[in-house]
C-alpha positions in Angstrom: -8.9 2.0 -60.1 -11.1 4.8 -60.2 -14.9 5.4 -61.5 -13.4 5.9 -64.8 -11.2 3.3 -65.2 -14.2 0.6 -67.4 -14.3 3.6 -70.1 -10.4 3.9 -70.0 -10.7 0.1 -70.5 -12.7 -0.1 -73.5 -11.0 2.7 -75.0 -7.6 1.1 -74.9 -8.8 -2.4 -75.5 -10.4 -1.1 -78.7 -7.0 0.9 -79.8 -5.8 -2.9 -79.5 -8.5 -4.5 -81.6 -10.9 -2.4 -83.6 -13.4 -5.4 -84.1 -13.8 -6.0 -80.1 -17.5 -5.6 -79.0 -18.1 -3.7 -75.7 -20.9 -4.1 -73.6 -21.0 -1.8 -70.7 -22.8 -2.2 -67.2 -23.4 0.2 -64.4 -25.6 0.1 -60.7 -24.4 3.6 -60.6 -26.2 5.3 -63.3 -24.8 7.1 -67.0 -23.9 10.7 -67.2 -24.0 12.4 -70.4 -19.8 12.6 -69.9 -19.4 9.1 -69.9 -21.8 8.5 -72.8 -19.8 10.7 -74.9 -16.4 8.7 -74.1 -17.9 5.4 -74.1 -16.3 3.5 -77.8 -18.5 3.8 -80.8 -20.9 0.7 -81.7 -21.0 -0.3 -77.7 -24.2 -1.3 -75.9 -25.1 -0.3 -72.0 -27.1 -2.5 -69.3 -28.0 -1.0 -66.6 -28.0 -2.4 -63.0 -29.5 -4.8 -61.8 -30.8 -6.8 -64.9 -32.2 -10.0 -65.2 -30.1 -13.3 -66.5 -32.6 -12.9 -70.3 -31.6 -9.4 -70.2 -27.9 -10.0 -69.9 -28.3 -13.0 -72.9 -30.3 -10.6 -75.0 -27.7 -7.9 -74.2 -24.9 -9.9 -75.4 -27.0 -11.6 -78.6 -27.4 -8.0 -79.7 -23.8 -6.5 -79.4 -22.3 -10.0 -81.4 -24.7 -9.3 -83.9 -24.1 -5.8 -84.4 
């Protein structure tokens, strides 16, 4: 799989189901190109995070 293959992911996961909430996460860092093909209403963690930080992460997207 290459670096790209998480966006490709969401993309065709949210072609599949339109209501699916995507939470991203990365160690490696965001460039503006993969910002502009991550799936509209998504939210990003970056690496590393802490356990309340993955919980709060999560609470947030559901709610969204």
């Amino acid at each position: 799989m290459g670096e790209d293959s998480g966006l490709d992911l969401a993309v065709a996961s949210r072609e599949m189901k339109p209501s699916l909430k995507v939470l991203y996460t990365t160690g490696a860092g965001v460039t503006d190109g993969m910002r502009v093909r991550m799936v509209e209403g998504s939210a990003f963690l970056s690496k590393p995070y802490r356990l309340d930080d993955l919980i709060k992460a999560v609470d947030d997207i559901l709610k969204a």
